[in-house]
C-alpha positions in Angstrom: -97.5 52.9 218.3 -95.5 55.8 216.9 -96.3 57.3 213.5 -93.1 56.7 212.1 -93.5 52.3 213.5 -96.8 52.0 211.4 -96.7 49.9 208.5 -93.5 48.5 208.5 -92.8 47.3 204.8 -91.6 43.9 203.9 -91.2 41.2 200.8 -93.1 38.3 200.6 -90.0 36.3 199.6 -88.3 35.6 196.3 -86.0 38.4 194.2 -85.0 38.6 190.4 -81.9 36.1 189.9 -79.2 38.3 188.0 -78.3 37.7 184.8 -75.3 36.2 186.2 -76.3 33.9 188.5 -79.2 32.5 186.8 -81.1 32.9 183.6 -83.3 36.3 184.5 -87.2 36.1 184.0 -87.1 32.4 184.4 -88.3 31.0 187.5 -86.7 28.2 188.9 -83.9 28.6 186.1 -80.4 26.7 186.8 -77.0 28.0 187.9 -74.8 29.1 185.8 -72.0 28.1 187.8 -71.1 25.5 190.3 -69.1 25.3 193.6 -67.1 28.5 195.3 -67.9 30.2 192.3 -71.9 29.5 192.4 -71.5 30.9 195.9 -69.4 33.5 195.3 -72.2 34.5 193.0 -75.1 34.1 195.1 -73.4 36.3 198.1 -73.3 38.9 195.0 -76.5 38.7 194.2 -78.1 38.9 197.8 -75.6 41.9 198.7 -77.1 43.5 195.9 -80.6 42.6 197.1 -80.3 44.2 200.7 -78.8 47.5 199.6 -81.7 47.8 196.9 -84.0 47.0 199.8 -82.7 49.6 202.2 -82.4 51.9 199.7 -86.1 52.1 198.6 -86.9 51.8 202.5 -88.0 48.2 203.2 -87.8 47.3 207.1 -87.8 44.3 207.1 -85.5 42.2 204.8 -85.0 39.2 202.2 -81.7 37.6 201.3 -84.4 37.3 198.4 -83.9 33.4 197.7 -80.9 33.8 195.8 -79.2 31.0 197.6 -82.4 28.1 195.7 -83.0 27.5 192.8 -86.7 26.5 193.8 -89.0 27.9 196.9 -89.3 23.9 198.2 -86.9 22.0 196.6 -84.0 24.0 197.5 -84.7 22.6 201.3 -85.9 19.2 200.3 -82.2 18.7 197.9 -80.4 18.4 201.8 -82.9 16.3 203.3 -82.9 12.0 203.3 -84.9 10.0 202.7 -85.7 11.3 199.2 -84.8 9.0 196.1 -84.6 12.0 193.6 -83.6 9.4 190.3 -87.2 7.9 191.6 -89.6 10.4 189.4 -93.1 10.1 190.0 -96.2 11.8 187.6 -98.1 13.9 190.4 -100.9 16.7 190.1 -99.5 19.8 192.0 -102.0 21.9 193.7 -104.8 19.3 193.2 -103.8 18.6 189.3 -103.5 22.6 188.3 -100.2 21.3 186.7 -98.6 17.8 186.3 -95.0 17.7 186.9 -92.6 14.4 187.2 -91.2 15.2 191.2 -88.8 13.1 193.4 -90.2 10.4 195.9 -90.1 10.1 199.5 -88.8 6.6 200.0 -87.9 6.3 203.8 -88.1 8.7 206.4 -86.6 12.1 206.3 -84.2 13.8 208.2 -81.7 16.5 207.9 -78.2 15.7 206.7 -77.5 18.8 208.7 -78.0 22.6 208.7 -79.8 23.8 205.7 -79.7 27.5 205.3 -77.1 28.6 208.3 -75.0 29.9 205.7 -77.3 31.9 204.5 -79.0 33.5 207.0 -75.4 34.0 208.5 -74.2 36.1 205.4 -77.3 37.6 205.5 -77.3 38.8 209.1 -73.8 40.4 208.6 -74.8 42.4 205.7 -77.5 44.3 206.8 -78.8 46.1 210.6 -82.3 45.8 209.1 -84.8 43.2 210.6 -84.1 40.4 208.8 -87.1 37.6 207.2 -85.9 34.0 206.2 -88.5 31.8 204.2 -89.7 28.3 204.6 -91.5 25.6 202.7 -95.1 24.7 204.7 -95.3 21.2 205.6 -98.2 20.8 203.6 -96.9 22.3 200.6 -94.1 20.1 200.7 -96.3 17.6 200.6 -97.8 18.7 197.8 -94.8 19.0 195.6 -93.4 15.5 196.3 -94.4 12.2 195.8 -95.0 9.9 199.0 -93.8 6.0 199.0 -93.4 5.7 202.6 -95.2 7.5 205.2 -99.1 6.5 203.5 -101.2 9.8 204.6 -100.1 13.7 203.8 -100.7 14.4 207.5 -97.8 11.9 208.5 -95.7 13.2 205.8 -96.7 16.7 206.9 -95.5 16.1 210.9 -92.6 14.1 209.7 -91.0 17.6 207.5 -92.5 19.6 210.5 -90.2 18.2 212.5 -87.1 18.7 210.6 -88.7 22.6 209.6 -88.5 23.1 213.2 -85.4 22.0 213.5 -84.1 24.5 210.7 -86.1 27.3 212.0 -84.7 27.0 215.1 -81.2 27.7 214.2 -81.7 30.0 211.8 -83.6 32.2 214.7 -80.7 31.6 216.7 -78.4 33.2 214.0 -80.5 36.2 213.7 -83.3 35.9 211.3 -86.2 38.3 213.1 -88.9 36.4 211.3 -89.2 32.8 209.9 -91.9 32.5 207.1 -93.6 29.8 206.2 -94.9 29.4 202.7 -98.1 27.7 202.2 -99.6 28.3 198.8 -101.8 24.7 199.1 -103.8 26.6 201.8 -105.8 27.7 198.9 -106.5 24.4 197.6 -107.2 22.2 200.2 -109.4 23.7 202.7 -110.6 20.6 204.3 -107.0 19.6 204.7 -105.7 22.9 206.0 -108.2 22.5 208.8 -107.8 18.8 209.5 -104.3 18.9 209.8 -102.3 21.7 207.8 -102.8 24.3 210.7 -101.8 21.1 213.0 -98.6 20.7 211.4 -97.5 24.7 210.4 -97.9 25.2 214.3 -95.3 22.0 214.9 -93.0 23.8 212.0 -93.0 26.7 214.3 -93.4 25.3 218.0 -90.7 27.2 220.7 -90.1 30.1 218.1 -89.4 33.1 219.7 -89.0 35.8 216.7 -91.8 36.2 214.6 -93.7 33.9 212.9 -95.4 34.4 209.5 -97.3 32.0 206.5 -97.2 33.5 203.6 -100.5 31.9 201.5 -101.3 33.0 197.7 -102.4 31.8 194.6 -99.3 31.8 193.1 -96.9 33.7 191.2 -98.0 35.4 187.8 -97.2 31.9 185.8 -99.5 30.4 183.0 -100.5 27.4 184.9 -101.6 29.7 187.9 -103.5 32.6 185.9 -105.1 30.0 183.4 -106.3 28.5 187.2 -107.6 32.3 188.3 -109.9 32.4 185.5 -111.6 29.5 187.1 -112.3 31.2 190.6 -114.9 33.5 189.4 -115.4 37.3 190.1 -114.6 36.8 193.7 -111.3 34.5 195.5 -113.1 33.9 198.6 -110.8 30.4 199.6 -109.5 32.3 202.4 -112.6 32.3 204.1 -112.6 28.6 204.8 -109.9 28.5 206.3 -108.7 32.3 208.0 -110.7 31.2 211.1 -108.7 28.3 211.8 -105.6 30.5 211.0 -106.4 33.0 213.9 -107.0 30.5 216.2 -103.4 29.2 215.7 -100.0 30.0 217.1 -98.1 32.0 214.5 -98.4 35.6 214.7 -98.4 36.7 210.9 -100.4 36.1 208.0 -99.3 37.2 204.6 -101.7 37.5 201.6 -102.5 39.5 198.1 -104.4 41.9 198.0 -103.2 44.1 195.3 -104.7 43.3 191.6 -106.4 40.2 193.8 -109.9 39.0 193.4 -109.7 38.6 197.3 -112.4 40.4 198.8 -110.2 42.5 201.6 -112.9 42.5 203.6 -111.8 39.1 204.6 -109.1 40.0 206.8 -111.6 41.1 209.0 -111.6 37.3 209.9 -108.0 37.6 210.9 -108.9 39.9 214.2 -105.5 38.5 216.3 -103.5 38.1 213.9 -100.5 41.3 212.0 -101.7 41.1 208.7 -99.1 41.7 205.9 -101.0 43.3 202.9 -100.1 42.4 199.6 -99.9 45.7 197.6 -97.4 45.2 195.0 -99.1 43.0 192.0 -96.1 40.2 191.3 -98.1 39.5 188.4 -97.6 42.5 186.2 -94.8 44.0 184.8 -96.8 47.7 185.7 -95.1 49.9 188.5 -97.3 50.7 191.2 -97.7 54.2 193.0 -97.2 54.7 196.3 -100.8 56.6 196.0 -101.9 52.9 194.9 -99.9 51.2 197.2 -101.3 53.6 200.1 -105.0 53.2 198.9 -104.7 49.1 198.9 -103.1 49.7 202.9 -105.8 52.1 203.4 -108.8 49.5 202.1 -107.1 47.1 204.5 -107.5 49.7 207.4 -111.3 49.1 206.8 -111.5 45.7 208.3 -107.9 45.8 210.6 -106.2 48.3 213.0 -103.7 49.8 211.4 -101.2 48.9 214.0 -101.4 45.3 212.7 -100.7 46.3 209.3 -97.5 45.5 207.2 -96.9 46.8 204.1 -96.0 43.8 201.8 -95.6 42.6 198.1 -98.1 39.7 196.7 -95.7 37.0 196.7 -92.0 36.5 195.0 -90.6 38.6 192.8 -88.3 36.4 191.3 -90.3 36.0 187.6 -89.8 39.6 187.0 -87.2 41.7 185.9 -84.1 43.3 188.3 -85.3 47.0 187.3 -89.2 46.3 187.6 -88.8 44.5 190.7 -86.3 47.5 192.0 -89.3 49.7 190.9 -91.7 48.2 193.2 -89.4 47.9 196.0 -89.6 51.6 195.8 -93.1 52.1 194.8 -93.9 49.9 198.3 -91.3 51.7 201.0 -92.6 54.8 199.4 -96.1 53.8 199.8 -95.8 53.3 203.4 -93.8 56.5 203.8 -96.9 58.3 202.5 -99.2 56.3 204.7 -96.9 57.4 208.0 -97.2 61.2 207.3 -101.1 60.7 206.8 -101.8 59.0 210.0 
């Protein structure tokens, strides 16, 4: 691989909303607009988020959510088979935080295209390699309630399907890599290997771009930090289940490493599989360094080739300010700019 192809830098997912678009520093805030003009506002806002991508050097872009409100719901709002009036009290993440969510009532299926639009604006605005995001099957599953299907796993094949089906037409309008994000990976290792690896390789079956799952402890929320004090001086969840990871179909595995209690040295269980390194904290308000950036690449680099390394953020953004997040868009491409001319 040539010098200037290592390390490719990419986002884990989820951008700042404007101020216009949606209340900033809120995640999962509402529109402030509805209709043409909501849409008008959201082609704005991700225009603004691939020129501040290319600018600071990313490779490999985000429309960075801004057309969702919320990483899962904003699939599950076009899908039947969902009685969202029918609230159910549910634990998310195995009780870290009890929210009232929507019920599966019958089975689901698309009403149609979910994010074509999306991806089609998306792919017209930039010559970059572009990344779309997913919701996992088995996270999914943990963010809704179930009063049809009886077991997870059925519920998890049942939205695999219908993931597939989306992914599949969203790589045939361009999108270079489809991301899955699984966040319960963490959470329920017995699971993950049982079925949740079964049913991510469905969500993906007869993909030809890249494939990625993006799996983290969350973003920088109270809920999810009060959690991390519970995990002790070392995360070490991944190691359960990275095994069963490599030995499955998709190509990419995103993580954070950055600010992380992960030992990095786990990734050495990842031996066939292009490992996107979280070096951007998305938990912090502080502005990495590329010398930072470029030492958590070069801890990686320990345990992996460096030709299977990408240069990647944490997890979303989207909690964060516009000019912080802009900040460590730059501090990552930089980061991986300083890596090149080392190697």
């Amino acid at each position: 691989m040539a010098r200037e192809d290592l390390f490719p830098t990419t986002v884990a997912g989820s951008l700042p909303k404007p101020a216009w678009l949606a209340e900033p520093e809120k995640l999962w805030a509402s529109w402030r607009a509805d209709g043409a003009e909501r849409r008008a506002a959201q082609q704005d806002a991700a225009l603004i988020w691939l020129k501040t991508q290319e600018d600071a050097g990313i490779d490999i872009v985000s429309e960075g959510e801004q057309f969702r409100i919320h990483f899962v719901h904003g699939f599950l709002e076009h899908i039947q088979g969902i009685d969202w009036e029918k609230k159910t009290k549910m634990g998310i993440r195995d009780n870290r935080y009890v929210v009232d969510v929507p019920t599966v009532t019958g089975p689901v299926t698309r009403k149609g295209p979910v994010h074509s639009e999306d991806v089609r604006f998306a792919r017209a605005h930039t010559e970059r390699k572009l990344k779309f995001t997913l919701p996992g099957p088995m996270t999914i599953c943990d963010t809704i309630a179930d009063d049809h299907y009886g077991r997870r796993a059925d519920m998890a094949m049942a939205f695999a399907e219908i993931l597939n089906q989306e992914a599949r037409e969203l790589e045939a309008l361009g999108a270079d890599v489809i991301q899955f994000d699984e966040p319960a990976f963490n959470v329920f290792m017995e699971d993950v290997q049982e079925w949740g690896v079964a049913a991510l390789e469905r969500a993906a079956e007869g993909l030809k771009c890249q494939t990625a799952v993006h799996i983290c402890y969350g973003y920088g929320i109270e809920a999810n930090n009060t959690w991390k004090e519970t995990l002790g001086s070392q995360w070490r969840q991944y190691e359960q289940t990275f095994p069963a990871l490599n030995a499955s179909k998709i190509q990419q595995v995103s993580l954070e490493c950055a600010g992380s209690k992960v030992p990095i040295s786990l990734i050495g269980l990842l031996s066939d599989k292009q490992i996107l390194v979280g070096a951007i904290n998305v938990a912090t308000n502080e502005i990495e360094t590329p010398e930072q950036v470029a030492a958590t690449l070069g801890e990686a680099m320990k345990y992996a080739d460096a030709e299977r390394l990408q240069c990647c953020t944490n997890c979303g953004l989207a909690p964060l300010s516009r000019p912080v997040a802009a900040a460590k868009l730059q501090a990552l491409g930089q980061g991986a700019a300083l890596l090149r001319s080392r190697a």
